[in-house]
C-alpha positions in Angstrom: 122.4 109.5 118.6 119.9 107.2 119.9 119.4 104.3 117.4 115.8 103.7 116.6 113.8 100.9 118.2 112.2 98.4 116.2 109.8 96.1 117.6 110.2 93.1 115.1 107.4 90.2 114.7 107.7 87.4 112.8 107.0 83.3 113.3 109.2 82.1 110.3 112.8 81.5 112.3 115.0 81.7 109.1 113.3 85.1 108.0 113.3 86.6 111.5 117.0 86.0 111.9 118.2 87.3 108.7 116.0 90.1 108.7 116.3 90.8 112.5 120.7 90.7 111.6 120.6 92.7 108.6 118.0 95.7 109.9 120.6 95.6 113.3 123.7 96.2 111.0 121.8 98.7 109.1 121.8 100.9 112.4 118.6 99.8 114.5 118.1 98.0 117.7 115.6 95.5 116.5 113.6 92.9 118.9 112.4 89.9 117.3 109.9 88.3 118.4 107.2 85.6 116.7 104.0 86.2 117.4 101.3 89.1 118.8 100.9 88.2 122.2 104.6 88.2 122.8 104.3 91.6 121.0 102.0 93.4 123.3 104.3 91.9 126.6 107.0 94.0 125.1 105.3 96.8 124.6 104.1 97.2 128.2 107.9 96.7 128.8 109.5 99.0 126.4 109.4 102.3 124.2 109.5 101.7 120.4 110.1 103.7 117.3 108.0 101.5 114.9 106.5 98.1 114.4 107.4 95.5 111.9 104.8 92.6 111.8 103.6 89.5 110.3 99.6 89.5 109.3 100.1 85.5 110.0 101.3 84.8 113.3 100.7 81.9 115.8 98.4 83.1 119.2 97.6 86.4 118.1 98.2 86.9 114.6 99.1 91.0 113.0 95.6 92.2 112.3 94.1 91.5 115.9 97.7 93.0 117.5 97.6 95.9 115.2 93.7 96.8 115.8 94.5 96.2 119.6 97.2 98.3 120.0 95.3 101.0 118.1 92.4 100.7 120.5 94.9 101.4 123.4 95.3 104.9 121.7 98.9 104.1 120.6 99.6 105.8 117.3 103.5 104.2 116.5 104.4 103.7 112.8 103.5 100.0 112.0 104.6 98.1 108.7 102.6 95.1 107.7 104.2 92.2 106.2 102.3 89.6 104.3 102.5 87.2 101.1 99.1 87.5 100.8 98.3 89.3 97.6 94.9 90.4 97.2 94.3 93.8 97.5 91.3 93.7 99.8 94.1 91.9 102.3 96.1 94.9 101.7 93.3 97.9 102.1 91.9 96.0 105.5 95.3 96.3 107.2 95.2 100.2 106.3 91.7 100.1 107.2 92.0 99.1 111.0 95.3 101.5 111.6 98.2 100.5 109.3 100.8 102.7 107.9 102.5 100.8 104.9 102.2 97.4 103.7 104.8 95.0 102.5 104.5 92.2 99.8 106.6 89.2 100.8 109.1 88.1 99.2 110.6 91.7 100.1 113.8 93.3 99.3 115.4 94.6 102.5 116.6 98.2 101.0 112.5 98.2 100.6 111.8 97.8 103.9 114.7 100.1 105.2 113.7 102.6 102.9 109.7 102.1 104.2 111.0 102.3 107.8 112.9 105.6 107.1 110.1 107.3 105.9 107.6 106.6 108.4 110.5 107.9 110.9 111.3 111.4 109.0 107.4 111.7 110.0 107.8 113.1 113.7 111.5 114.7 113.0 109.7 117.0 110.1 106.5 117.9 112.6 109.3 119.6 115.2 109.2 122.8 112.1 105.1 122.7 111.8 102.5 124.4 113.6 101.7 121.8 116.2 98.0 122.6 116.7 95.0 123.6 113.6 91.5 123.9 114.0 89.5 122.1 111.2 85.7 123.3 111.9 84.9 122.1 114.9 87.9 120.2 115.6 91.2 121.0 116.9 94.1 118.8 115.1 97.4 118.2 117.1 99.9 117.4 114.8 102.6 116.2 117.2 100.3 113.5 119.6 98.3 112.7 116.2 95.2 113.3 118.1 92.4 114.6 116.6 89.8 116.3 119.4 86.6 116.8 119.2 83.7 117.6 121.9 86.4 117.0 124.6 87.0 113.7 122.8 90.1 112.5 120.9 91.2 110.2 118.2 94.3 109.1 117.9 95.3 108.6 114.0 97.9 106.6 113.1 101.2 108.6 111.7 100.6 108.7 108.2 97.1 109.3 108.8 98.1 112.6 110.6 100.4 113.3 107.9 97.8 113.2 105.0 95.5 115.0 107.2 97.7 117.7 108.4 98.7 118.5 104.5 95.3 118.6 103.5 94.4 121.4 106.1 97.8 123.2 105.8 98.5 122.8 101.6 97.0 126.1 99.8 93.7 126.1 99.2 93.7 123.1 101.3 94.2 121.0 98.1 96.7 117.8 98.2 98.1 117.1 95.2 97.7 113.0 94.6 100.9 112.4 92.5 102.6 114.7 94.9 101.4 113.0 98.1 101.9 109.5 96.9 105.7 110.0 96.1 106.4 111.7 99.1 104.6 109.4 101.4 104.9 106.1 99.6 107.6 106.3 97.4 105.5 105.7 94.1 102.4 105.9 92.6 101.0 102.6 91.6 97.3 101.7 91.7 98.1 99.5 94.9 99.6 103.1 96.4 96.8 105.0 94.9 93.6 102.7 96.3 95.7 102.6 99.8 95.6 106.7 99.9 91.9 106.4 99.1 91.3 104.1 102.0 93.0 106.8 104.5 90.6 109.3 103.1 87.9 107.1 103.3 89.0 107.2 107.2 89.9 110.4 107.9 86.3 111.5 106.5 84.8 109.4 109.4 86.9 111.0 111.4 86.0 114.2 110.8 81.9 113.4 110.4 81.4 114.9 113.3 81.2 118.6 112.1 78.8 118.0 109.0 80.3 121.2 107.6 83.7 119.1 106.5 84.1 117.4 103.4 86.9 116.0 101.4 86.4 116.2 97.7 87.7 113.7 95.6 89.6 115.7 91.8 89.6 112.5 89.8 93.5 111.6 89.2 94.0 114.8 90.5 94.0 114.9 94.1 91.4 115.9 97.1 90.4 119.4 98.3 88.9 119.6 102.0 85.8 122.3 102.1 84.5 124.0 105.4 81.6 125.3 104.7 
Protein backbone atom coordinates (compact mmCIF):
# COMPACT_ATOMS: atom_id res chain seq x y z
CA UNK A 1 0.00 0.00 0.00
CA UNK A 2 1.02 3.31 -1.23
CA UNK A 3 1.81 5.61 1.80
CA UNK A 4 0.03 8.90 1.68
CA UNK A 5 1.80 12.07 0.58
CA UNK A 6 1.98 14.90 2.74
CA UNK A 7 3.03 18.18 1.51
CA UNK A 8 4.44 19.69 4.84
CA UNK A 9 4.96 23.67 5.33
CA UNK A 10 6.38 25.22 8.06
CA UNK A 11 9.24 28.15 8.62
CA UNK A 12 9.98 27.26 12.35
CA UNK A 13 13.11 24.62 11.84
CA UNK A 14 12.80 22.88 15.30
CA UNK A 15 8.83 22.29 14.71
CA UNK A 16 9.27 21.22 11.07
CA UNK A 17 11.85 18.58 11.97
CA UNK A 18 10.09 16.97 14.79
CA UNK A 19 6.85 17.13 13.27
CA UNK A 20 8.14 16.27 9.68
CA UNK A 21 10.06 12.87 11.79
CA UNK A 22 7.26 11.85 13.83
CA UNK A 23 4.27 12.19 10.97
CA UNK A 24 7.09 9.96 8.65
CA UNK A 25 7.34 7.24 11.44
CA UNK A 26 3.61 7.38 11.77
CA UNK A 27 3.42 5.92 8.09
CA UNK A 28 3.46 9.04 5.68
CA UNK A 29 5.93 10.40 3.24
CA UNK A 30 6.02 13.94 4.35
CA UNK A 31 7.92 16.92 2.41
CA UNK A 32 8.85 19.75 4.51
CA UNK A 33 9.18 22.64 3.34
CA UNK A 34 9.08 26.53 4.96
CA UNK A 35 7.38 28.69 3.19
CA UNK A 36 4.37 29.13 0.22
CA UNK A 37 6.28 29.72 -2.66
CA UNK A 38 8.44 26.72 -2.16
CA UNK A 39 5.02 25.09 -1.69
CA UNK A 40 3.45 25.74 -5.08
CA UNK A 41 7.18 24.61 -6.83
CA UNK A 42 6.34 21.29 -5.36
CA UNK A 43 3.22 21.07 -6.33
CA UNK A 44 3.82 21.53 -10.04
CA UNK A 45 6.41 18.78 -9.29
CA UNK A 46 4.51 16.22 -7.42
CA UNK A 47 1.08 14.54 -6.51
CA UNK A 48 -0.04 14.95 -2.87
CA UNK A 49 -2.62 13.44 -0.54
CA UNK A 50 -3.06 16.57 1.72
CA UNK A 51 -1.53 19.83 2.78
CA UNK A 52 -0.21 20.73 6.11
CA UNK A 53 0.58 24.53 6.42
CA UNK A 54 1.61 27.42 8.43
CA UNK A 55 -0.89 30.71 8.10
CA UNK A 56 2.66 32.58 8.96
CA UNK A 57 5.22 31.83 6.56
CA UNK A 58 8.09 33.97 5.07
CA UNK A 59 7.55 34.94 0.94
CA UNK A 60 4.20 33.67 0.68
CA UNK A 61 2.60 33.03 3.80
CA UNK A 62 -0.63 29.98 4.17
CA UNK A 63 -3.64 32.15 3.40
CA UNK A 64 -2.37 33.63 0.02
CA UNK A 65 -0.98 29.77 -0.89
CA UNK A 66 -4.11 28.27 0.16
CA UNK A 67 -6.49 30.85 -1.75
CA UNK A 68 -4.04 30.33 -4.74
CA UNK A 69 -4.07 26.88 -5.00
CA UNK A 70 -7.83 26.94 -4.69
CA UNK A 71 -8.05 29.36 -7.56
CA UNK A 72 -6.15 26.78 -9.72
CA UNK A 73 -9.17 24.50 -9.16
CA UNK A 74 -7.21 22.10 -6.89
CA UNK A 75 -9.51 20.68 -4.23
CA UNK A 76 -6.69 18.53 -1.92
CA UNK A 77 -7.45 18.31 1.81
CA UNK A 78 -5.52 21.26 3.52
CA UNK A 79 -4.94 21.62 7.41
CA UNK A 80 -4.20 25.06 8.63
CA UNK A 81 -1.82 25.52 11.43
CA UNK A 82 -1.70 28.72 13.36
CA UNK A 83 -1.14 30.14 17.15
CA UNK A 84 -3.32 32.71 16.35
CA UNK A 85 -6.38 32.47 18.43
CA UNK A 86 -9.17 34.58 17.37
CA UNK A 87 -11.87 33.02 15.87
CA UNK A 88 -12.32 35.43 13.04
CA UNK A 89 -8.53 34.06 12.13
CA UNK A 90 -9.86 30.71 12.26
CA UNK A 91 -13.48 31.21 10.10
CA UNK A 92 -11.25 33.27 7.26
CA UNK A 93 -8.97 30.26 6.66
CA UNK A 94 -12.36 28.10 6.14
CA UNK A 95 -13.67 30.94 4.37
CA UNK A 96 -11.16 31.10 1.38
CA UNK A 97 -11.07 27.00 1.00
CA UNK A 98 -9.73 25.35 4.25
CA UNK A 99 -10.67 22.04 5.58
CA UNK A 100 -9.68 21.95 9.32
CA UNK A 101 -7.75 24.24 11.42
CA UNK A 102 -5.13 23.59 14.09
CA UNK A 103 -4.40 25.64 17.27
CA UNK A 104 -0.68 25.68 18.00
CA UNK A 105 0.71 24.38 20.40
CA UNK A 106 -0.75 20.99 18.92
CA UNK A 107 -0.62 17.48 20.12
CA UNK A 108 0.55 15.28 17.22
CA UNK A 109 -2.13 12.31 17.83
CA UNK A 110 -4.44 15.57 16.97
CA UNK A 111 -3.06 16.28 13.93
CA UNK A 112 -2.73 12.49 12.86
CA UNK A 113 -6.06 11.98 13.81
CA UNK A 114 -7.15 15.36 11.65
CA UNK A 115 -5.17 13.99 8.73
CA UNK A 116 -6.90 10.62 8.83
CA UNK A 117 -10.08 11.93 8.56
CA UNK A 118 -9.88 14.20 5.83
CA UNK A 119 -8.18 11.00 3.96
CA UNK A 120 -11.22 8.32 4.80
CA UNK A 121 -13.02 11.28 2.67
CA UNK A 122 -12.28 9.97 -1.03
CA UNK A 123 -11.86 6.05 0.20
CA UNK A 124 -15.75 6.33 1.54
CA UNK A 125 -16.93 8.23 -1.94
CA UNK A 126 -15.67 4.84 -4.02
CA UNK A 127 -19.48 3.23 -2.29
CA UNK A 128 -21.59 6.61 -3.12
CA UNK A 129 -23.41 7.63 -6.03
CA UNK A 130 -20.77 9.64 -7.80
CA UNK A 131 -23.07 12.12 -9.51
CA UNK A 132 -26.65 14.10 -7.96
CA UNK A 133 -28.58 16.72 -9.48
CA UNK A 134 -29.44 19.59 -6.87
CA UNK A 135 -32.04 21.83 -8.99
CA UNK A 136 -30.21 23.04 -11.59
CA UNK A 137 -27.02 21.76 -10.72
CA UNK A 138 -25.31 18.54 -11.19
CA UNK A 139 -22.93 17.60 -8.04
CA UNK A 140 -19.99 15.18 -8.71
CA UNK A 141 -19.11 13.77 -5.63
CA UNK A 142 -15.79 12.14 -6.69
CA UNK A 143 -13.87 15.47 -8.57
CA UNK A 144 -15.80 17.71 -5.90
CA UNK A 145 -17.03 19.75 -8.67
CA UNK A 146 -20.09 21.33 -8.50
CA UNK A 147 -21.46 22.29 -12.34
CA UNK A 148 -23.61 24.56 -13.26
CA UNK A 149 -24.56 26.37 -16.80
CA UNK A 150 -21.58 24.41 -18.26
CA UNK A 151 -19.54 25.97 -15.38
CA UNK A 152 -17.81 24.21 -12.42
CA UNK A 153 -16.79 24.85 -8.99
CA UNK A 154 -14.48 22.97 -7.39
CA UNK A 155 -15.32 22.70 -3.43
CA UNK A 156 -12.87 21.82 -1.21
CA UNK A 157 -13.18 18.07 0.40
CA UNK A 158 -15.08 18.59 3.30
CA UNK A 159 -17.06 21.08 1.50
CA UNK A 160 -18.23 18.24 -0.87
CA UNK A 161 -18.75 16.14 2.06
CA UNK A 162 -21.24 18.41 3.88
CA UNK A 163 -22.78 19.11 0.72
CA UNK A 164 -23.14 15.66 -0.64
CA UNK A 165 -24.95 14.64 2.98
CA UNK A 166 -27.21 17.31 2.83
CA UNK A 167 -28.58 16.23 -0.64
CA UNK A 168 -28.32 12.45 0.00
CA UNK A 169 -29.43 12.31 4.09
CA UNK A 170 -33.47 11.73 4.26
CA UNK A 171 -35.42 14.43 3.85
CA UNK A 172 -32.31 16.09 2.92
CA UNK A 173 -31.86 17.08 6.62
CA UNK A 174 -28.12 16.95 8.31
CA UNK A 175 -28.15 16.35 11.63
CA UNK A 176 -25.62 19.13 13.35
CA UNK A 177 -24.38 17.05 16.38
CA UNK A 178 -24.14 14.15 13.98
CA UNK A 179 -22.23 15.96 11.26
CA UNK A 180 -19.83 17.65 13.63
CA UNK A 181 -18.60 14.35 15.25
CA UNK A 182 -18.19 12.69 12.25
CA UNK A 183 -16.38 15.32 10.34
CA UNK A 184 -14.59 17.11 13.15
CA UNK A 185 -14.26 14.92 15.82
CA UNK A 186 -16.35 17.22 18.38
CA UNK A 187 -18.81 19.63 18.76
CA UNK A 188 -17.40 22.74 20.33
CA UNK A 189 -18.69 26.24 19.47
CA UNK A 190 -15.29 26.75 17.52
CA UNK A 191 -16.51 23.32 15.40
CA UNK A 192 -19.92 24.55 15.37
CA UNK A 193 -19.29 28.37 13.89
CA UNK A 194 -16.63 26.61 11.45
CA UNK A 195 -19.72 24.30 9.95
CA UNK A 196 -21.73 27.44 9.79
CA UNK A 197 -19.09 29.15 7.64
CA UNK A 198 -19.15 26.03 5.02
CA UNK A 199 -22.83 26.59 4.88
CA UNK A 200 -22.49 30.05 4.57
CA UNK A 201 -20.39 28.92 1.36
CA UNK A 202 -21.97 26.32 -0.05
CA UNK A 203 -25.17 28.60 -0.22
CA UNK A 204 -23.18 30.90 -2.54
CA UNK A 205 -22.49 28.12 -4.26
CA UNK A 206 -25.55 27.00 -5.08
CA UNK A 207 -27.28 30.81 -5.59
CA UNK A 208 -27.37 30.23 -8.83
CA UNK A 209 -30.72 28.23 -9.03
CA UNK A 210 -32.87 30.74 -6.72
CA UNK A 211 -35.09 27.64 -6.00
CA UNK A 212 -32.24 26.20 -3.41
CA UNK A 213 -32.08 27.06 0.05
CA UNK A 214 -30.49 25.70 3.15
CA UNK A 215 -32.46 26.18 6.21
CA UNK A 216 -30.84 26.73 9.29
CA UNK A 217 -32.99 24.23 12.69
CA UNK A 218 -31.48 26.18 15.51
CA UNK A 219 -29.01 23.61 17.47
CA UNK A 220 -30.61 21.29 15.35
CA UNK A 221 -29.07 21.02 12.10
CA UNK A 222 -29.87 22.39 8.31
CA UNK A 223 -32.52 21.11 5.90
CA UNK A 224 -31.88 21.98 1.97
CA UNK A 225 -35.38 22.91 0.12
CA UNK A 226 -35.95 22.74 -3.71
CA UNK A 227 -38.71 24.33 -4.35
Amino acid sequence: MNKPQILYLEDDTDLGEITADLLSRKGFSVKWLNNGTEGLEAMNNQEFDLIVADIMMPKLDGYTFLKQIRERGNSIPFILLSARVLTEDVLHGFSIGADDYIRKPFNLEELIARINRLLKVPAAIQNEKKIIAIGNYQYNHASYKLIHNECSVSLSPRSGEILYRLATHKDHFLPRKETLLELWGDDNFFTGRSLDVFISKLRRNLSGDPRISIINIRAIGYRLIIE
